[in-house]
C-alpha positions, -999 to +999 in steps of 0.1 A: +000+000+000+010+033-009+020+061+015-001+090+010+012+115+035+036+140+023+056+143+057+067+121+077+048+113+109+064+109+145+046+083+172+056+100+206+068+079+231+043+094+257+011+114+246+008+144+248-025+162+269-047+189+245-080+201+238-100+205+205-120+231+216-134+220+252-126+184+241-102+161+259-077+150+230-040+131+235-019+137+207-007+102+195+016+113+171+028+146+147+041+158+110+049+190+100+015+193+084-008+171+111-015+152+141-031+123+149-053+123+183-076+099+200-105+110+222-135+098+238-160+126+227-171+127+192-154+158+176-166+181+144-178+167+113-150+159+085-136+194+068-148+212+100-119+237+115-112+227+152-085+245+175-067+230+192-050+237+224-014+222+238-005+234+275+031+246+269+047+264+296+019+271+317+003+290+285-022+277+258-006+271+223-035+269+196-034+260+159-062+256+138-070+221+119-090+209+100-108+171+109-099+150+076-114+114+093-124+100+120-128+066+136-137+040+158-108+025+177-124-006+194-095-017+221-121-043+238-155-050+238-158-036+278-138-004+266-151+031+268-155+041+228-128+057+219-120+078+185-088+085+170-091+114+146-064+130+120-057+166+113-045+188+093-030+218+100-045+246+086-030+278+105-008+301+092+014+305+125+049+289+127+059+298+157+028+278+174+033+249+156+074+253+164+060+251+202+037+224+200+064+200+185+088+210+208+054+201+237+056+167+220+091+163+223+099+164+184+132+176+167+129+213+162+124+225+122+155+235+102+154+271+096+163+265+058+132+244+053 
């Protein structure tokens, strides 16, 4: 099968807390153009624009995205549902994105890039 992303995604080694809006979300892994989260709320519609938020330094860093799918990640039958959704980053602000990888514990961006 065919690898359709165009940058390379990172699994963290530890999830990382957020919110989409005032959803609960852990960031399960990052590119430079998405993230992948799970969460036990149903989020926005596919296409919708969610924010969300990453803790970093006692601040909130927020970057807009945009739901591409969503689904059902069925762990066990007596589990909780739980949804893992992917995004794409659709904000314009480098320096928040710069903050939230370095919140997830990924390499910084070369500056030539």
């Amino acid at each position: 099968m065919r690898e359709r992303r165009r940058e390379r995604r990172t699994t963290l080694r530890k999830p990382v807390l957020a919110s989409a809006e005032a959803t609960p979300v852990f960031i399960l892994d990052a590119s430079r153009g998405g993230l992948r989260v799970a969460h036990r709320s149903q989020l926005p519609p596919p296409g919708a624009i969610c924010r969300i938020s990453v803790p970093v330094d006692g601040r909130a860093v927020a970057l807009d995205c945009a739901i591409v799918r969503t689904v059902i990640d069925h762990a066990n039958a007596a589990a909780e549902v739980l949804f893992q959704s992917g995004l794409k980053i659709v904000s314009d602000d480098p320096q928040a994105a710069e903050e939230i990888r370095k919140a997830c514990g990924l390499p910084q961006e070369d500056s030539d890039a």
